[in-house]
Each structure stands twice: as C-alpha cells, then as structure tokens.
ROLO-649296 format. One line per 4 residues: number of its first residue (from 1); for each residue x, y, z of N, C-alpha, C, O. Coordinates in steps of 0.05 Angstrom, whole numbers. Each point is the difference from the previous one (the first is absolute). Last residue first. Layout:
// ROLO-649296
NUM> X Y Z X Y Z X Y Z X Y Z; ...
This chain:
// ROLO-649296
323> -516 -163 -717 -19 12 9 -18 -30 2 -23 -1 9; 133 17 -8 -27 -12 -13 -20 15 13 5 14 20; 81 36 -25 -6 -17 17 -34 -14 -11 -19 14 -6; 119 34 -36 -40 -2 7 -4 -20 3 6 -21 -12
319> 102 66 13 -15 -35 -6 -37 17 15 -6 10 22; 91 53 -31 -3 -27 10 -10 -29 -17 8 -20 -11; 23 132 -4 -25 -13 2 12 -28 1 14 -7 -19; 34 99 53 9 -22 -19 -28 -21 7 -6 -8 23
315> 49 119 7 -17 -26 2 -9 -21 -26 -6 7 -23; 101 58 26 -34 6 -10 -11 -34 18 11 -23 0; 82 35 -2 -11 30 3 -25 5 2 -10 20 10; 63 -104 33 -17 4 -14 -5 34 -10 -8 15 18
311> 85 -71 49 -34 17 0 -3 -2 -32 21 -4 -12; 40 -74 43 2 25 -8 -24 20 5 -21 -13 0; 22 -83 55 9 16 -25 0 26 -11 -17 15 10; 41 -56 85 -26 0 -18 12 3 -25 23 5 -5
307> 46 -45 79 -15 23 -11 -21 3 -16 4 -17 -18; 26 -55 100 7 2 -39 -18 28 0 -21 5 12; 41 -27 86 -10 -3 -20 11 6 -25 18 16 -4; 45 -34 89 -18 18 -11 -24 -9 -19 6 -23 -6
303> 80 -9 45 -24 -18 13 -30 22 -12 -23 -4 4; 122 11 -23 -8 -15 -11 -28 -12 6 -11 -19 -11; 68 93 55 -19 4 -11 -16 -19 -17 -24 6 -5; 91 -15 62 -25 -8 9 -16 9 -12 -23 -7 5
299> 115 1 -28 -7 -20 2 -30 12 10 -15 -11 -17; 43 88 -24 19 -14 15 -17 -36 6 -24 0 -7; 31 78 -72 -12 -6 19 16 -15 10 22 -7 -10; 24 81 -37 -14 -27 -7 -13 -8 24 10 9 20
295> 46 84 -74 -15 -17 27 -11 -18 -21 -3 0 -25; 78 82 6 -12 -25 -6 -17 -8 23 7 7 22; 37 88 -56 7 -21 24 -24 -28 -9 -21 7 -11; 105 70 -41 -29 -19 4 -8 -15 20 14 -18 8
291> 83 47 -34 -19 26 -4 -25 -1 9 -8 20 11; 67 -90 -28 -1 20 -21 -20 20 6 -16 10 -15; -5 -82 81 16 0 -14 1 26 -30 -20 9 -11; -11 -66 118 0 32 -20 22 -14 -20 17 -17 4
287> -94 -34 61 11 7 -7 12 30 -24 -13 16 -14; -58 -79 92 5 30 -9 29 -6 -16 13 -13 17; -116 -50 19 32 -2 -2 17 34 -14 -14 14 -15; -82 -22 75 6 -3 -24 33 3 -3 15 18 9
283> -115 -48 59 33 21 -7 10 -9 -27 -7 -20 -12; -82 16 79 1 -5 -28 26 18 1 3 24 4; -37 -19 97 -2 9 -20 11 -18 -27 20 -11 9; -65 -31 83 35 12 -10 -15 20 -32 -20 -7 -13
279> -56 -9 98 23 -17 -25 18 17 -7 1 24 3; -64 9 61 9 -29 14 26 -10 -20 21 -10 6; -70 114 28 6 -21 -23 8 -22 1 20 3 14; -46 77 41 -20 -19 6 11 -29 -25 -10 -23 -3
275> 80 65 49 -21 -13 -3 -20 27 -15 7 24 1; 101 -45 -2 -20 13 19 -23 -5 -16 1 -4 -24; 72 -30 -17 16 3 26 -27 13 29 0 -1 25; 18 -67 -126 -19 28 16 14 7 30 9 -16 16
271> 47 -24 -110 -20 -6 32 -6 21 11 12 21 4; 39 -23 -94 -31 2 -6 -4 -9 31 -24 0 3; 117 13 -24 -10 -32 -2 -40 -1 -9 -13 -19 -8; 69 108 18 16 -9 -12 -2 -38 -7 13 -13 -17
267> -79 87 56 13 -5 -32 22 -15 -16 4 -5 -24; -65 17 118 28 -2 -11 -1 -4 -24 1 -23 -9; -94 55 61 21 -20 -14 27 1 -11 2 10 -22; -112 25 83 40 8 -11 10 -28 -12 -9 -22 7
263> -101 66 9 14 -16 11 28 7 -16 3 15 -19; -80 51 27 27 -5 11 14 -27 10 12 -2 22; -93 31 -75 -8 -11 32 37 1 15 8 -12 21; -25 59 -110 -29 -11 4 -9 -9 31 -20 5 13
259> 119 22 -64 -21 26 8 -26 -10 12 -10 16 15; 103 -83 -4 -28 -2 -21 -16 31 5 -10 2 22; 124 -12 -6 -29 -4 19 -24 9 -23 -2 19 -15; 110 -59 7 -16 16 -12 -27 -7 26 -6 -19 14
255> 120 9 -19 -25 -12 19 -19 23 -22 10 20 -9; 88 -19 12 -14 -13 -16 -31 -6 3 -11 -15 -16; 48 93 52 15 -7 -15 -7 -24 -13 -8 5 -23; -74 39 48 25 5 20 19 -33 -5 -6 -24 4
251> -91 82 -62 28 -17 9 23 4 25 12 21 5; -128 -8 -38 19 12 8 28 -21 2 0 -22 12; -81 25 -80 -7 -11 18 26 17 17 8 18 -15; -44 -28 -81 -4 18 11 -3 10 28 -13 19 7
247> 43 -105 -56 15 23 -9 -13 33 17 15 18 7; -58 -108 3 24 13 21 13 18 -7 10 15 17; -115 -37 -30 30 -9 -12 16 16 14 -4 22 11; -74 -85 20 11 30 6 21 1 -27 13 -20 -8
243> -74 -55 31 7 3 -32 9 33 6 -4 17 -18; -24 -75 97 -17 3 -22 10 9 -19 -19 -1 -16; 73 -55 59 -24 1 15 -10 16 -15 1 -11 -22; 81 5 -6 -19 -27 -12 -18 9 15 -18 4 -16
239> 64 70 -27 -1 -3 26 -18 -23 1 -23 3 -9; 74 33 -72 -25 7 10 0 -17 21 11 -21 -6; 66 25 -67 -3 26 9 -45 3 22 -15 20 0; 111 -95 -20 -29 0 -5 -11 30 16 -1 5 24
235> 107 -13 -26 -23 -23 6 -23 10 -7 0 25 1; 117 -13 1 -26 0 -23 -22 -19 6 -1 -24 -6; 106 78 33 -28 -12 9 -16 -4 -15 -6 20 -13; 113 -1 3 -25 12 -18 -21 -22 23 7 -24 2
231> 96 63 31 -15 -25 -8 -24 12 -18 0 24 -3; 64 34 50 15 -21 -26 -17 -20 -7 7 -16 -18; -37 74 85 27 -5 11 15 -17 -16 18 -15 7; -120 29 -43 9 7 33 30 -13 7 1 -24 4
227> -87 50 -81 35 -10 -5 1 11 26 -7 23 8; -82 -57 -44 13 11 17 25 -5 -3 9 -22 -4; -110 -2 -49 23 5 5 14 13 23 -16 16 12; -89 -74 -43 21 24 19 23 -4 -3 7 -23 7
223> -84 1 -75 16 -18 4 17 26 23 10 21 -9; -104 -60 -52 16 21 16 20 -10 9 1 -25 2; -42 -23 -87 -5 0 26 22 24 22 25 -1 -1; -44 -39 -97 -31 23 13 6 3 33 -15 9 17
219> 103 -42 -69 -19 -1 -9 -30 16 9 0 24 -3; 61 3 57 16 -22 -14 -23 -12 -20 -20 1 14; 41 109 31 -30 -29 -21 20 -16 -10 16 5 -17; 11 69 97 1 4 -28 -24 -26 -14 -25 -1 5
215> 64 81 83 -22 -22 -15 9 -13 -30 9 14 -18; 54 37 107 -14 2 -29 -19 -21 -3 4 -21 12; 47 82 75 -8 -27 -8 -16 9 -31 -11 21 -6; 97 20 63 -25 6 -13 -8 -27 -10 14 -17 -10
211> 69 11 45 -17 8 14 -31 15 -2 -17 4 18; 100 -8 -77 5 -5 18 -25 6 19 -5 24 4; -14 -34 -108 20 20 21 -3 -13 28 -21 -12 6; 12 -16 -117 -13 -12 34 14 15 20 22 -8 8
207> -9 26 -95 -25 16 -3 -15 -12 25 -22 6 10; 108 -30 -42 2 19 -1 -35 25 19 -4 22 11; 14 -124 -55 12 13 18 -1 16 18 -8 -6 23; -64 -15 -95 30 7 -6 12 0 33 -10 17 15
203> -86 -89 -32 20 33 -4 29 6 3 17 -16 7; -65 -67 -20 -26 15 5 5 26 5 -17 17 -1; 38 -118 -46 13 23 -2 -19 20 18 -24 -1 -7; 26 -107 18 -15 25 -3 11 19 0 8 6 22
199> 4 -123 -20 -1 34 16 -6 13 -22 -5 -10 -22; -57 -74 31 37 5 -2 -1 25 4 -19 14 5; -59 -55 4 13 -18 19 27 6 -4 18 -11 12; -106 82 -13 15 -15 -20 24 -14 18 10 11 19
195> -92 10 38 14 10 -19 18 -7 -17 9 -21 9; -116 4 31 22 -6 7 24 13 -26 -5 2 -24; -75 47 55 -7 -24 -9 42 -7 -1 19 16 2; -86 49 69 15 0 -30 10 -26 -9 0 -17 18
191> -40 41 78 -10 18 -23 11 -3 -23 -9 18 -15; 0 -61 107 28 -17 -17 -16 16 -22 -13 -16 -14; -4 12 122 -7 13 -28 17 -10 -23 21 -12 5; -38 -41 100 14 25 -20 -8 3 -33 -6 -17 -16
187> -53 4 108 9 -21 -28 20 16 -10 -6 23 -7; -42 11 74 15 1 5 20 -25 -9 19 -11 11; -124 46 -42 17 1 32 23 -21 5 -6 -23 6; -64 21 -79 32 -1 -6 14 8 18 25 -3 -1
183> -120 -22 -15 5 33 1 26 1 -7 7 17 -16; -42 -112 20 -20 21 -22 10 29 1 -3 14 -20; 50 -82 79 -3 -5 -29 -14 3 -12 0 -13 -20; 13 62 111 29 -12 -21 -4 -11 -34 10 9 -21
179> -86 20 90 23 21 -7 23 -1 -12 14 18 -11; -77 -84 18 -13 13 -15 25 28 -5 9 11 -20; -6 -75 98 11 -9 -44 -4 13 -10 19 4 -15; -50 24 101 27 4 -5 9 -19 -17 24 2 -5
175> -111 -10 26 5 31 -16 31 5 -2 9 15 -17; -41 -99 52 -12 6 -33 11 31 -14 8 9 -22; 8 -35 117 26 -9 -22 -7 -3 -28 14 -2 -19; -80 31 83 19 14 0 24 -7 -22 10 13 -19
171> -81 -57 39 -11 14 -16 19 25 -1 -3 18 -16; 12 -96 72 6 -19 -27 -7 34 -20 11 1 -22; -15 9 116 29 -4 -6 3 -2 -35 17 9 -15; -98 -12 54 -4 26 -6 42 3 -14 11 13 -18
167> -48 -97 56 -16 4 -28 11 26 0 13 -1 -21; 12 -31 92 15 -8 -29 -13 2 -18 9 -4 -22; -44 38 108 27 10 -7 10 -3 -22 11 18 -13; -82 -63 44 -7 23 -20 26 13 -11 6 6 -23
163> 4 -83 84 -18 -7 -34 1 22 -12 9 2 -23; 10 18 110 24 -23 -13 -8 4 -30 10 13 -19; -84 13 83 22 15 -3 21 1 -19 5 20 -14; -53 -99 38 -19 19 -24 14 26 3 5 9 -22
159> 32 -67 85 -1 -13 -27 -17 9 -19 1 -11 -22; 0 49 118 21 3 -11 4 -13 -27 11 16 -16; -94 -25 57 3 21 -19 35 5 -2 7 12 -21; -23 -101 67 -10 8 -28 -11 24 -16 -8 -2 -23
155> 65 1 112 1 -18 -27 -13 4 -30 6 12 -21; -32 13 122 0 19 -24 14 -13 -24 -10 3 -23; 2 -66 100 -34 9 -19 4 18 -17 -12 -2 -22; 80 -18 79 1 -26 -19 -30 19 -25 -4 6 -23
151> 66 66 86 -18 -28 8 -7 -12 -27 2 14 -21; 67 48 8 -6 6 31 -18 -31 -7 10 -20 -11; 57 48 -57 10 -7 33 -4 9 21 10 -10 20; -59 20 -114 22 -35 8 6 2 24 -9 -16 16
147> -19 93 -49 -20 -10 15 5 -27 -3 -14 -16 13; 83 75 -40 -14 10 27 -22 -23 5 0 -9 23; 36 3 -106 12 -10 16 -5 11 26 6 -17 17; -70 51 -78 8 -34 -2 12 -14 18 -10 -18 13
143> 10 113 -36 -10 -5 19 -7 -35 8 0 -12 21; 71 36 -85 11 11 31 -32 6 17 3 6 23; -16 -35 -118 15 -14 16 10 9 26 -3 -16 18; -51 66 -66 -16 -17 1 18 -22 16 -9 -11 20
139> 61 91 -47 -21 7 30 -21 -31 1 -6 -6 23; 53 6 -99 22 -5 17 -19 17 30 3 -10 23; -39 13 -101 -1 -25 5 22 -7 16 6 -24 4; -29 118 -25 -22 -17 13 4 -29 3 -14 -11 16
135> 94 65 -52 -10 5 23 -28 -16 9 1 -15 20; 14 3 -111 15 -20 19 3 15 27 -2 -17 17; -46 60 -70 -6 -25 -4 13 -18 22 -8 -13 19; 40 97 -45 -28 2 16 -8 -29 9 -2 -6 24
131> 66 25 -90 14 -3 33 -19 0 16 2 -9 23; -24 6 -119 15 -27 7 15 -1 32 10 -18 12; -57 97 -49 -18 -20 7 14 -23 9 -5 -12 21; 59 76 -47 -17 12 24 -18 -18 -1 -6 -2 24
127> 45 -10 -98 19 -16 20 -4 17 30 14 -5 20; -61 31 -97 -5 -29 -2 16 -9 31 -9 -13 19; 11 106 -50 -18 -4 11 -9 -37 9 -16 -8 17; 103 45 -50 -2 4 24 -39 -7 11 -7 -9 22
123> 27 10 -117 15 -25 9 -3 2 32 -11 -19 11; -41 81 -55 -8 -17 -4 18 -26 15 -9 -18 14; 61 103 -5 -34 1 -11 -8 -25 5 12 -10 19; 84 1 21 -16 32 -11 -22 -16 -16 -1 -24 -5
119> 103 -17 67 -26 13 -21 -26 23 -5 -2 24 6; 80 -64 66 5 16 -32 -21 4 -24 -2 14 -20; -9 -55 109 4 24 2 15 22 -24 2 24 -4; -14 -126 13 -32 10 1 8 29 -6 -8 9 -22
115> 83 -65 54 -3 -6 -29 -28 26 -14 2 15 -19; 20 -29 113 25 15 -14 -5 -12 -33 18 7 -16; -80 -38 75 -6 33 -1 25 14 -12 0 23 -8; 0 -121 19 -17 6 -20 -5 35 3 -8 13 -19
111> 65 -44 76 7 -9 -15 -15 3 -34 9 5 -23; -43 -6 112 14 22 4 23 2 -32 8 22 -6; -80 -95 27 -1 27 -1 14 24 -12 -4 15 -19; 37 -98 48 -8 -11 -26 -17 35 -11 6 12 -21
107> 27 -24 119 20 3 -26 -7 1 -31 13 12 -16; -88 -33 78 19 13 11 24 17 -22 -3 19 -15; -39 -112 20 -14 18 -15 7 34 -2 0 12 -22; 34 -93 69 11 6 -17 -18 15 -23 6 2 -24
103> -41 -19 111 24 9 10 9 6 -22 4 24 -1; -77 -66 -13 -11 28 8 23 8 9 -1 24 0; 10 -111 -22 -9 16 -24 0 25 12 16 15 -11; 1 -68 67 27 -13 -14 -14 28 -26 14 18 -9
99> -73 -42 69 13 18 18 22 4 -21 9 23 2; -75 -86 -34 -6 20 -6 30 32 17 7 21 -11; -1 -116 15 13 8 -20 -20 32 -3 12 19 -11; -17 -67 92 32 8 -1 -7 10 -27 4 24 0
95> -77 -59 23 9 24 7 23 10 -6 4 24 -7; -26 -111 -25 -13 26 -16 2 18 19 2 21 -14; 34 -89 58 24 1 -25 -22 25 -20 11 19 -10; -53 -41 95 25 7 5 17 14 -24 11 22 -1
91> -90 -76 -17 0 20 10 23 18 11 2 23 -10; 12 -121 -2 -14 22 -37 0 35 1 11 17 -14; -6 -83 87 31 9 -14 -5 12 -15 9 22 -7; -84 -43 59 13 21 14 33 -8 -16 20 9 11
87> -88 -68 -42 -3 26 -11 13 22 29 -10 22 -2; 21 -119 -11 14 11 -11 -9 34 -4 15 18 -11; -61 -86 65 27 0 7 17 14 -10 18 9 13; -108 -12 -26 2 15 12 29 -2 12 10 18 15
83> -31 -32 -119 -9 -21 33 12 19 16 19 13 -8; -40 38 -92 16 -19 17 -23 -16 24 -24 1 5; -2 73 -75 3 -33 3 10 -18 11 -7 -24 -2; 27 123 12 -42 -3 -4 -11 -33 -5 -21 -11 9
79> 118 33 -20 -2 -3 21 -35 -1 12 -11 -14 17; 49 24 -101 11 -22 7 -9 -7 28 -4 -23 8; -14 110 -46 -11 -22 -17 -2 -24 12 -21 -11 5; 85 81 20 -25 3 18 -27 -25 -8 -15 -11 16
75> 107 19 -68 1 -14 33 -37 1 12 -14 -19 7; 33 68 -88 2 -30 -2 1 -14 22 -14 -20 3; 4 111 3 -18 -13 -12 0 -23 3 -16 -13 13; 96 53 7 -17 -6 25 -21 -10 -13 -3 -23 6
71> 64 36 -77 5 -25 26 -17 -4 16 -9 -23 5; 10 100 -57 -17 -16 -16 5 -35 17 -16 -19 1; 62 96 39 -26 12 4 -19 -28 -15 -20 -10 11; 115 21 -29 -10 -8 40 -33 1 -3 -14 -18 10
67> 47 34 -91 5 -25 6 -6 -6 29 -11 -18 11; 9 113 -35 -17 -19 -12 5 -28 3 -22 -10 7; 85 70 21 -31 -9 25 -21 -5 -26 -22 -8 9; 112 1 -44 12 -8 36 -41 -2 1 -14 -20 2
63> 45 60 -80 -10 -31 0 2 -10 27 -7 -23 5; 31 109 -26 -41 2 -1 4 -31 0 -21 -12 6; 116 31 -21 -16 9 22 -23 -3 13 -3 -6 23; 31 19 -113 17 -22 10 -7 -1 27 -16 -19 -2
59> -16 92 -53 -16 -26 -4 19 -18 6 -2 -18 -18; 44 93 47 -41 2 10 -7 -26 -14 -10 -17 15; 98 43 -32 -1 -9 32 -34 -12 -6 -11 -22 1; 78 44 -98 -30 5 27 -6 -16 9 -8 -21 -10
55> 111 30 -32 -29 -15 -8 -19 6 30 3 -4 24; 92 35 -31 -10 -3 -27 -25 -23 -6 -3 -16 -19; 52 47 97 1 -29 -22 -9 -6 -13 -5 -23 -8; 14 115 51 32 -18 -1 -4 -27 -5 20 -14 -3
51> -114 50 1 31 27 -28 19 -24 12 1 -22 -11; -90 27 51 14 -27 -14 27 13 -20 12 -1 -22; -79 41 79 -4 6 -29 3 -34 -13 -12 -16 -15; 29 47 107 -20 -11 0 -7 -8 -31 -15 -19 -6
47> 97 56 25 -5 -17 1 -24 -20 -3 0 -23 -9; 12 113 -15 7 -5 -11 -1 -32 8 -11 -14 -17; -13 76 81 -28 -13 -21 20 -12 -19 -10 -23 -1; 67 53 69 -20 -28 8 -21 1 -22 -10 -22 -5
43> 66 85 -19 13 -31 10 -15 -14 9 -4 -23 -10; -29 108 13 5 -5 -35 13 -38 10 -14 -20 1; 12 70 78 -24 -1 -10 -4 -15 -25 -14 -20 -1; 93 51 39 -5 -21 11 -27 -18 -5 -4 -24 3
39> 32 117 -38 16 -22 -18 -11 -31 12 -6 -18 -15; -66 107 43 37 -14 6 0 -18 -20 -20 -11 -9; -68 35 -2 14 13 30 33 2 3 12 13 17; -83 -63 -80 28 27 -21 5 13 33 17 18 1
35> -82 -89 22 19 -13 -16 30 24 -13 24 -4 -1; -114 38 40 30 -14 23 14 -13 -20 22 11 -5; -75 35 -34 4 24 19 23 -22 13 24 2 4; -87 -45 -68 25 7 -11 14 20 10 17 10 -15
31> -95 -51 67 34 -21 -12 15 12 -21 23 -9 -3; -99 70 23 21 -2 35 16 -29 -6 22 -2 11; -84 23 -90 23 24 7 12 -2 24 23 10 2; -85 -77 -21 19 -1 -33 27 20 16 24 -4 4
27> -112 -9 42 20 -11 9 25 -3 -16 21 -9 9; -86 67 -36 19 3 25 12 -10 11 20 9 11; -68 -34 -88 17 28 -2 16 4 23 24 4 0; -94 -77 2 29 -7 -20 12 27 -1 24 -4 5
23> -115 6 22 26 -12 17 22 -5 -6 19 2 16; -76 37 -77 -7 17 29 18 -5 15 17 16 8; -30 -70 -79 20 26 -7 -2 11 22 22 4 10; -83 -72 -6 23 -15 -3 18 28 -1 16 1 19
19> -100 17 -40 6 5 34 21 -15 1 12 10 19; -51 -13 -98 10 20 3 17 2 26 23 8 3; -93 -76 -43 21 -5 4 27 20 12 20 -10 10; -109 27 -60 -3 -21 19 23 7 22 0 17 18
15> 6 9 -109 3 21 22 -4 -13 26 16 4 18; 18 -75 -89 -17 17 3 1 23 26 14 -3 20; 45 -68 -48 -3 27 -18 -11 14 1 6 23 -9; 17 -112 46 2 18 15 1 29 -12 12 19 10
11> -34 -109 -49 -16 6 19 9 32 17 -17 14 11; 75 -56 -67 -11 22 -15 -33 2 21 -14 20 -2; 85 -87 22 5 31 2 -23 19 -8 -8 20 14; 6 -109 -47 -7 0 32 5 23 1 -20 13 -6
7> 5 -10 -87 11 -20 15 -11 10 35 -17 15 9; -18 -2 -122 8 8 25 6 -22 16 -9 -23 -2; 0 58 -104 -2 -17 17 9 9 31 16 18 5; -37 52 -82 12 -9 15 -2 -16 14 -6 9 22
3> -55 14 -114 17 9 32 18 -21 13 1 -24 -6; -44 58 -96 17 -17 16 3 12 23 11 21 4; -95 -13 -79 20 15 16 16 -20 17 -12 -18 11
C-alpha cells in the first residue's frame, strides 16, 4: 500500500491540533469585517498585500527583526567573552538590536495577517501556527528586553529568554516555508502549460460583443477576452494567487474582480490593482483581421513551462521493474 510522505505541515492534521480552527475563525472573521469596512480598508490590505509593487511586503520585511534578533545572539556570544572594557559596548549594541527587532516585528505582523487572512482549511491552519509561534518568540524577546534594563544579575535569564526566542523564531519560519514552498501560499499559480509562440485563430469577430467577456483555448490554455471601446483585451483567464478564474468573476469596464478573494486587474496591461494578488496577469497580443480575431502570447509568457505531452487514451505499460 502507498502512503503519503509527510512533511512539516502535515504534523498539523491531526484532530490533536483542532484548536488552531477555534482561533483562527474569529480572528479570520473581525480582519475580514475591518479590512471590507470601507474602500479605505481594501487599500491598506491591498498594500500590505504588496499589489502596487507587485511583490509581497511580508517576506521582504520579516528580514528587518530576524537579522536584529540573530545579531543580538551574536553580540550576546561576543560579549559572555569579552574584557570587562568591551563588554558594556557589546551589551549596549545586543540590546539595541533585540529593541531594533521587537519594534520591526510589529509591521512584519500586521503584514503577514493581510496575507494569512485569505486562506482557509489546512493552509489557514499552518499559518495560525506560523503566527502563534512567532507571537511567543516575540513576547520571549520583549521580556528579554525588559530585563536588560534593570540590574546586571537578571542578564543572564534575559540571554536564555533571547536564545529561546530564536529557537521558537527558527520553528516559525519552518512553518512559514512550508506555507510557500510545499503548500503554494501565495506562489502564483501558472495552471496550464505554455502557449503556442505564433498567433491563433480563436473566434469570429462578430461573436466578441462589446463588453461581454469570452473564453476561448490558445492551445490547452484559457484565454480572457474583452472588446472594450474598440480595443480586444486578452489575458490568462485564472487568478495567479490561487487559480480564481475570472471569467466568472465581475467586470467594471476594463477592470475584472477574481469571484474567489476579489483581487482586480486591468485587463488592459494584466496589473493587479487590489489585493490579496501581487503579480501582473499573462496578456496576450490581439489582432483582427477578415472577420477573425487572432492572439499570441506576449513576451512573458516565454518564461512558462514546456507542455507535457499529449494524454494518452488508455494507460500505457512502462518498463518492469527487476525483482
């Protein structure tokens, strides 16, 4: 019988583990109550998202108090060895960096809950651990720095405070890989194999109405139409954050909104305009002629994978394996 290899995540499968949903629900429902509160709301998570630069705040960011934080270690090290001349700089310079961490930990948070808050089952249950986590190791540091700046003697549980902090820090950022490069949290999706590199007959004209959006298959791959104000739009019909497709999504004139998490995109360049989505949509060159409208990928699709091969109708015997 084949089972399923398991990874770090998959520790969190069991019923064990349940009480993660307990908390994760509510706090899930009062950030998606304030964030959809007002337009002003949507804007700031879009930012936190990373949408207007198109690339996520949260793991650009998380490098500010881990580095402060893996500094003080190193300092505090340095200084357990020093001459008594140099260890009130050492000291000094590892408080400053833990204060430097627990201040830009802060943002790094708030930032990760506008990413956290779109998810659901299993993925939300991982990244409720990965905030748990780093809540305790960021309380291990802010009591740390409290007991730095009273008398010499607490010191050394401020430096086992410190220590644990980064170990529990180090078990957090285990689980937040795990949410990106084993689960696929907020990797864009790229569902279909790359599309033929010349154009493409894909329908009559006639049959792209003003404002009604159409689907069509550039080779296996979906493809969104839009005839808006004389132009034809043509971008990748599924939503890169998780694979919404947009055709079934709402339009306002060129702008399409994903049905799944409502992030938006111009159609007319593929840029996300509202979050939780970070990357430009896959666009596609549009021409008409005789009647016919043509598409071709556009320069970025070249970065796609090669397509598989054909399916197969019937399963197809291999190669026996020695005994």
């Amino acid at each position: 019988m084949t089972k399923q290899a398991r990874t770090l995540s998959s520790l969190l499968e069991t019923p064990t583990w349940g009480w993660l949903d307990a908390v994760a629900e509510p706090l899930q429902t009062v950030a998606h109550k304030m964030y959809r509160a007002s337009p002003v709301g949507l804007t700031v998570k879009s930012v936190l998202n990373g949408t207007p630069f198109r690339h996520r705040v949260h793991p650009a960011i998380v490098a500010v108090p881990i580095g402060a934080w893996v500094t003080a270690a190193i300092l505090d090290v340095a200084e357990s060895r020093a001459d008594r001349r140099d260890k009130r700089g050492l000291q000094a310079a590892a408080d400053t960096s833990i204060a430097l961490g627990v201040v830009s930990a802060l943002p790094s948070a708030v930032s990760g809950v506008a990413d956290w808050v779109d998810l659901y089952d299993h993925h939300r249950r991982v990244g409720m651990a990965h905030a748990l986590l780093n809540t305790v190791a960021l309380g291990c540091y802010g009591a740390s720095l409290a007991l730095r700046r009273g008398s010499d003697h607490q010191r050394g549980l401020a430096k086992v405070l410190s220590g644990t902090g980064l170990g529990i820090l180090g078990l957090a950022g285990a689980f937040g890989g795990e949410l990106v490069f084993t689960l696929g949290v907020n990797a864009p999706h790229t569902l279909y194999p790359k599309p033929p590199e010349g154009e493409t007959d894909v329908i009559a004209s006639d049959e792209l109405v003003e404002g009604v959006p159409v689907v069509v298959e550039v080779g296996r791959v979906p493809v969104l139409l839009l005839r808006r104000d004389g132009n034809i739009h043509a971008v990748q019909d599924w939503c890169p954050h998780a694979g919404g497709p947009l055709s079934q999504g709402t339009f306002d004139g060129d702008v399409v909104e994903c049905p799944w998490h409502q992030s938006r995109f111009c159609m007319a360049d593929g840029a996300p305009l509202q979050g939780p989505a970070a990357v430009p949509l896959r666009t596609f060159e549009t021409r008409e002629s005789d009647g016919r409208v043509f598409v071709s990928p556009s320069f970025e699709s070249q970065s796609w994978p090669p397509p598989p091969e054909l399916a197969r109708d019937h399963p197809q015997h291999i190669r026996q394996g020695s005994s």
